[in-house]
Structures are given as structure tokens and as C-alpha cells.
C-alpha positions, 0 to 999 in steps of 0.5 A: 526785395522779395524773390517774387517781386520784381524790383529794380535797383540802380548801380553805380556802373564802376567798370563798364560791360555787355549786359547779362541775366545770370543766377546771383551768388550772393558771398557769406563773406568778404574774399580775396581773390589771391590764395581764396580763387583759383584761377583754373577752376573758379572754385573758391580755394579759402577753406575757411570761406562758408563758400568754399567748394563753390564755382563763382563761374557765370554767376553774378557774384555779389561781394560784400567785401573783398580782403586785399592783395595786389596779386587779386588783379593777376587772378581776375584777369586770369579768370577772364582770359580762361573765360571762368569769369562771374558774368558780372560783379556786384561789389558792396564797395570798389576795390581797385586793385580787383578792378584792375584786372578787368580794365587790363582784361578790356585794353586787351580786348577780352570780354570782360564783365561789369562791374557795379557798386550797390550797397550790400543791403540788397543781396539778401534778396538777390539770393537764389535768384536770377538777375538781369543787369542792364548795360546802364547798371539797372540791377533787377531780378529776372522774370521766371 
């Protein structure tokens, strides 16, 4: 996928969501939500992570892991609730601990935002770019 082609991919769907067209932030590195995101502000806290310093409000966040905590459930859904949330997130493999905390977000009500598993082969070319993701987990870059 190059940036100007217009290409779709299809996701496995892991936890559903309205759709969204929103600029892609594709992660260097696997993060943890717990100690690596604050949850006031979005901003990613790991100093060590090449991201740090970078919101990942609003953005399709493309994960290519993530590094386990049971508290990251506590800070997704704490990022829904203040609404500084990604607009959907695209996980090279699911963690269900994460996941948790958009499911908990839906039960109450929230706005919550997709979910999808896609291999991370794709997120190099989903960088610098603006994705459309479709209610049926179509993943496409979107048209400028």
C-alpha cells in the first residue's frame, strides 16, 4: 500500500464501533497503557517509548504490540470516559485485557471506538495517512 493508492484491507472486527475517518498513528513500539498513557491527557508518558510526547487522541492508533498490565483496561476506559480516546484501534494481535476496557466503555453506554485485528505488515503504509474504517472493519486509506 502506498500513500497514493487507494487500497482496502479487511479486519477482523474484535470489538465493534461506529466508523471513523481519522489520521492513522502508526507506534514504533509496543506500549503499555498502564504507566505508558496518561489517561488525562492521551499523551504517551513511557520515556522511553519513540512516541513519547505524542497524543494518541482521535487518532487511528495502529499497535504493533502491546506490553501487558491488567490496570491497562482501567486506563482505556478512562480515556473513553474523558473522551480522549483513539477513534479506533488497530491491534497487530488482540490483548484482552485492553480490550476490556472498551467492552466495560460499551455496557455503559459510552461511545466507544472499534477495535480491529490486522497484521502489522500494513502500518507502514497506513503512516502519515488518513484511514477510513467502515462499520464492517474495511480498513482503507482515505481520499484527499
Amino acid at each position: 500500500m502506498s500513500g497514493s493508492t487507494l487500497e482496502t484491507v479487511a479486519a477482523d472486527i474484535l470489538v465493534p464501533g461506529a466508523p471513523v475517518s481519522a489520521a492513522a498513528l502508526v507506534l514504533s513500539g509496543p506500549i503499555s497503557f498502564w504507566g505508558g498513557v496518561d489517561p488525562k491527557t492521551a499523551l504517551i508518558a513511557d520515556v522511553r517509548h519513540p512516541e513519547h510526547g505524542r497524543s494518541i487522541e482521535g487518532f487511528v492508533l495502529c499497535l504493533p504490540g502491546t506490553i501487558g498490565s491488567s490496570s491497562a483496561a482501567a486506563v482505556l476506559l478512562e480515556l473513553v470516559y474523558g473522551q480522549r480516546a483513539p477513534a479506533a484501534l488497530i491491534l497487530h494481535e488482540p490483548d484482552a485485557i485492553l480490550l476490556l476496557g472498551l467492552i466495560v466503555a460499551r455496557e455503559m453506554g459510552w461511545p466507544t471506538p472499534m477495535a480491529l485485528r490486522l497484521d502489522r505488515r500494513y502500518f507502514d503504509g497506513f503512516r502519515e495517512q488518513r484511514l477510513d474504517v467502515s462499520v464492517e472493519g474495511q480498513v482503507r486509506l482515505a481520499r484527499r
